[in-house]
N, C-alpha and C positions, 0 to 999 in steps of 0.2 A: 425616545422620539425627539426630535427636533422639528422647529419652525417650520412650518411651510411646504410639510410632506405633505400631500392629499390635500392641501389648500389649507388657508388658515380658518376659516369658519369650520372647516371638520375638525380642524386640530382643537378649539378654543371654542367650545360647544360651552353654553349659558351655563355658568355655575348655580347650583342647586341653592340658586337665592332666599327660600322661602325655609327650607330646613336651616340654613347656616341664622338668618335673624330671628327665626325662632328659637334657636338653640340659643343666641346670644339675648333674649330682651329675657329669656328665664334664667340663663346661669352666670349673667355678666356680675362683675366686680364694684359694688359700690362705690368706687371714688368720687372723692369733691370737687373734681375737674369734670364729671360726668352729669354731675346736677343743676348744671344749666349748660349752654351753647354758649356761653363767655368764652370771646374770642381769645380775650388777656389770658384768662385761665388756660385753654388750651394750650396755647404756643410756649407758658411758664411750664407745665407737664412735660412738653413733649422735649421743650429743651433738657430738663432737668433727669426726661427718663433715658437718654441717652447716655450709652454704654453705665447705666445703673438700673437697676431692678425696678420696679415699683413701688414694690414692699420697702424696695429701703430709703425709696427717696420719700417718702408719703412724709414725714415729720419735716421733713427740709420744708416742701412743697407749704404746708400749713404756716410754716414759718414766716416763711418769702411773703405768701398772699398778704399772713396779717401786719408785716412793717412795710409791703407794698402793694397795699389792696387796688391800685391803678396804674394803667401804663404814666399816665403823668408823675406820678409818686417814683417809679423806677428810673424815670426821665433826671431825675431830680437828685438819684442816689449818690450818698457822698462811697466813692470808692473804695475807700479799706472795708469801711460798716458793710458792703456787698461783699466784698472777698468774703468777711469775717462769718456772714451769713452764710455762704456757699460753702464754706469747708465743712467736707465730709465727703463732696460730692465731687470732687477732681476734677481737670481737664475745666481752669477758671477762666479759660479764654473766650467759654461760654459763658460767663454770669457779665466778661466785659462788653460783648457781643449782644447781651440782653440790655444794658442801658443806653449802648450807639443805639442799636434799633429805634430802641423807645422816643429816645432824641430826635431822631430822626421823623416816626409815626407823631411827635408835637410839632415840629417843625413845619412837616410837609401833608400830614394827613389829620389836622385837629384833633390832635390825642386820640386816635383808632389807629387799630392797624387794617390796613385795606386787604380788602375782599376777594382778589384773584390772584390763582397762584402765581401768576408773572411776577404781578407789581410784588409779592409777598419777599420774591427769590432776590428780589433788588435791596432788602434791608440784611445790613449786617447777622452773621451765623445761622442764616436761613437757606438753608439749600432746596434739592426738590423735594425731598421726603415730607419735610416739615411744613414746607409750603404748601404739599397737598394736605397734608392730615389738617392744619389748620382754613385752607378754604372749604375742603371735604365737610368735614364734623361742622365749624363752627359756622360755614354759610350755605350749606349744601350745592358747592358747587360740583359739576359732575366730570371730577377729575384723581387721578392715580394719588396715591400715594405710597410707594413701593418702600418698606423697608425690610428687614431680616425677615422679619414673621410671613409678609408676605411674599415674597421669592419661594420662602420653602413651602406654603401651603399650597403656592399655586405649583411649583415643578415637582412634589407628589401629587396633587390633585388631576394634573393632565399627563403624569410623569415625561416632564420636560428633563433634556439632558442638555442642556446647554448649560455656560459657565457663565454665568449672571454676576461673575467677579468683573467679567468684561465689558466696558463702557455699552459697545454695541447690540450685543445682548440683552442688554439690560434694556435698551431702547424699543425694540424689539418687543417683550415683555410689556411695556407700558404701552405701544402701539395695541397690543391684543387686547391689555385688558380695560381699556378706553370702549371696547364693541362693547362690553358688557357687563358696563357702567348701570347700574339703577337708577331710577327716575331720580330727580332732586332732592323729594322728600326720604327715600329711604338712603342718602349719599350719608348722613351722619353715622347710621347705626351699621351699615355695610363697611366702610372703613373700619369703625372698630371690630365689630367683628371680626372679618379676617384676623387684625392686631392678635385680639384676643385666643383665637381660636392657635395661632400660632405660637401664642404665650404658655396656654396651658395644655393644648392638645396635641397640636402638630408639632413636638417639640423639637429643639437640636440633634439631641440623642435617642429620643424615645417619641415615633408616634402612637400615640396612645389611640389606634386606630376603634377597641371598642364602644369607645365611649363618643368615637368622632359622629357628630351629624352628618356629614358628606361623605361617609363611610359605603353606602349605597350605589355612590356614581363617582368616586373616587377612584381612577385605576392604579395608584400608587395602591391602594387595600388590596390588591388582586397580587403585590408584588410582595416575596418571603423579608424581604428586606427595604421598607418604603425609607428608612434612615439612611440611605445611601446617598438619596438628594435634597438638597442641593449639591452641586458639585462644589466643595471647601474652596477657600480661598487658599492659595500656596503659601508656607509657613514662611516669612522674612525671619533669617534671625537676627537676632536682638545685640546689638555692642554693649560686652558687661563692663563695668566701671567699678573698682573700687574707690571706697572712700570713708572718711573720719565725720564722726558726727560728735563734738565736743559742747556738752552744753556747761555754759559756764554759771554758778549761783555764787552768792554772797548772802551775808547779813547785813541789814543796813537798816537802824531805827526800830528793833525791835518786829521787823519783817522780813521775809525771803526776796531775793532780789533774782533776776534773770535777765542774760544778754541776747536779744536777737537783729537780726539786720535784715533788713526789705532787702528783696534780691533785684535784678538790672528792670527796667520797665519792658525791655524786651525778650525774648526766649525762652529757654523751660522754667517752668514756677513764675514767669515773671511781676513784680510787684509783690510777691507773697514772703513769709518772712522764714529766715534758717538759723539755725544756730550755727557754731564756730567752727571748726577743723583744723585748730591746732590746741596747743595750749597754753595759760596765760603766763605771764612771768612768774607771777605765786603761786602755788600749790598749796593748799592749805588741806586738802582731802580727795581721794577718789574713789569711783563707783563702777564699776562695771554696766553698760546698760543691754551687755549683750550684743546679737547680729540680727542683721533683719535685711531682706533683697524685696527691692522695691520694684515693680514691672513695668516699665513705660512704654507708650508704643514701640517705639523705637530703641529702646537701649533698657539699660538693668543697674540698678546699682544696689550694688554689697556693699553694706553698709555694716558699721562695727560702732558701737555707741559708747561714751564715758561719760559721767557728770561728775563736772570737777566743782569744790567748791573754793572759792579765790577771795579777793579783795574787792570790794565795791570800790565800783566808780561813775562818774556819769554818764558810762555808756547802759548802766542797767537801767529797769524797767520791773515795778510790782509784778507778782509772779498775776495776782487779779488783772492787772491792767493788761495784761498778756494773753491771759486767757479771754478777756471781754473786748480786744481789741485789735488783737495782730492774730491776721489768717494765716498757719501754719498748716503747710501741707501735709497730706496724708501719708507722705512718704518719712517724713520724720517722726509722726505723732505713736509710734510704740516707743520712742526712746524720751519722748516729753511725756507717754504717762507714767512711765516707768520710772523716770526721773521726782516724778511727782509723787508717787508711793513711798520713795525712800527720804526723801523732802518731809513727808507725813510722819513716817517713822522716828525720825530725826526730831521731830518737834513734840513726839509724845513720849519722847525718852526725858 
C-alpha cells in the first residue's frame, strides 16, 4: 500500500499507543540518558548514537558527561582533548559540531539548548531527526522524530511501500504521523518507544514479530515476509584506495618514541592525527603489521601496515603522550595496536 489510497486517515489508523508504552515503561533499556529529561544529555546520546550501537557508545557516553558534565564546559572544550575523547566513535565532524553548537546555545540561548525543533535544526550537526528526538523526549513537544527505527516500524506497521530513501516520501511519512501524535505528556516515552521497539524488535533483518506488542493490529504480521520493508536504500559503490601505513619508532632516553602528524583542518579525518607512508632514511628494523580495509562512506581503503624502527628526532612524540593525547582514527588503530604488542615484546626481551 501506498499514501493516500482510500484517504489517509484510513491508511494511518491510531497506532496501538497503549500496548507499544506499556511494552516500553516494562522492557525499556536502563540508560543514563534515560534517568532524567536532561536536555544536554539527550542531544550527547543521540549524537554519539549515530551510525553507533548503544551498547558500544555507553562508556564513551559516561566519559564525555564526566569531563563535560555541562553544555558550557563543552562550550569551552579545548579541541584535540575532544577529538581525543571521541575516538573510538568515528565520523569526528560530530564531536566538532557538538562544541559550535554549545558556543553557540552560550552565546545566544544562556547556556540551554532551546526548546523547538526549528530553533534546535539552526545549531550546527543538528538535523531533523535529532531535533525531534531532543524537543520530543527532553520537552515533550509534540513533534516527529523519524529515524531508521522508525521508517521501518511504521512501513511494517501499516505495511507502507514507499521509498522513504526519498526526500518526498519521507515528508509524506512525517505529515501522517504528526495525526497521531500523543498528548505532550506521553511525547517523551512514545518517541522512544518506537526507537526502541525498532532497535530490538522490529529489527533490519529479523522482525521478531512474536514477541512484538503491535503484533495484534500490525498488518506487516499478517505478511510471510514483514523484512522486506522498508524499501533499502540503492547500494553506491564505494572508490577503493590503496595505501601504506608506515608507523615510525625510535629510542630516545631510555623510552619508545613515535611519529605522528595532524591531518589538514579540512576533509576526511580532518585535525585527527596519521602515521607516515613512506619510509625514513634509516632503517634500523622492520615488522610487518599486516592488511586491514577500512569502510568509509564513500570510499575503502586497503591498507598494508609496517613498523619500522629508525632514528630519533624532534619530529617524535612519547608513545604515552600519544596515546593520552593525539586522536587516532579508527582506521589506522589495528596497525598502532599491533605495533604496540611488538613494541611490548621488544621491551621484555
Amino acid at each position: 500500500m501506498s499514501f493516500f489510497q482510500g484517504g489517509k486517515s484510513a491508511i494511518l489508523s491510531a497506532m496501538d499507543q497503549n500496548s507499544l508504552l506499556t511494552w516500553y515503561n516494562k522492557e525499556k533499556r536502563d540508560l543514563p540518558f534515560r534517568k532524567n529529561r536532561d536536555p544536554y544529555q539527550i542531544w550527547i546520546s543521540e549524537i554519539m548514537s549515530q551510525q553507533t550501537r548503544i551498547e558500544a557508545m555507553l562508556d564513551h557516553y559516561e566519559r564525555f558527561i564526566g569531563r563535560y558534565p555541562t553544555l558550557t564546559d563543552l562550550a569551552g572544550a579545548d579541541e584535540d582533548e575532544l577529538l581525543k575523547l571521541w575516538q573510538g566513535l568515528g565520523y569526528y565532524s560530530r564531536a566538532r559540531n557538538l562544541k559550535k553548537a554549545a558556543q553557540v546555545c552560550v552565546e545566544q540561548y544562556d547556556g540551554h539548548l532551546p526548546a523547538t525543533k526549528a530553533e534546535l535544526k539552526k545549531l550546527p550537526g543538528i538535523g531533523d531527526y535529532t531535533a525531534g528526538a531532543i524537543a520530543s523526549i527532553a520537552y515533550g513537544q509534540r513533534v516527529t522524530a523519524i529515524d531508521g527505527n522508525v521508517i521501518r516500524v511504521c512501513s511494517r506497521y501499516y505495511w507502507l511501500e514507499n521509498d522513504f530513501n526519498q526526500p518526498k516520501e519521507k515528508k509524506k511519512l512525517e505529515a501522517l504521523l504528526l495525526e497521531i501524535l500523543p498528548a505532550s505528556e506521553q511525547m517523551p516515552d512514545f518517541t522512544q518507544a518506537l526507537m526502541e521497539l525498532g532497535a530490538r524488535v522490529c529489527q533490519p533483518k529479523t522482525a521478531r514479530c512474536d514477541i512484538c506488542p503491535l503484533k495484534s493490529t500490525c498488518k506487516g504480521a499478517l505478511h510471510d515476509h514483514p523484512e522486506k520493508l522498508p524499501i533499502a536504500r540503492k547500494v553506491v559503490e564505494k572508490k577503493s584506495e590503496d595505501k601504506q601505513v608506515i608507523i615510525w619508532m625510535a629510542r630516545h632516553e631510555g623510552q619508545w618514541m613515535i611519529r605522528v602528524h595532524k591531518r589538514p583542518a579540512k576533509g576526511l579525518l580532518a585535525g585527527l592525527y596519521e602515521f607516515d607512508d613512506h619510509l625514513p632514511e634509516t632503517v634500523l628494523d622492520t615488522f610487518p603489521l599486516g592488511e586491514y580495509s577500512h569502510i568509509f562512506t564513500h570510499r575503502i581503503w586497503n591498507m598494508k601496515g609496517t613498523l619500522v624502527i629508525t632514528e630519533y628526532d624532534a619530529s617524535f612524540m612519547p608513545m604515552i603522550q600519544c596515546e593520552t593525547e593525539a586522536a587516532v582514527p579508527s582506521a589506522f588503530m589495528p596497525f598502532y595496536e599491533k605495533a604496540q604488542e611488538i613494541i611490548q615484546n621488544l621491551a621484555e626481551k
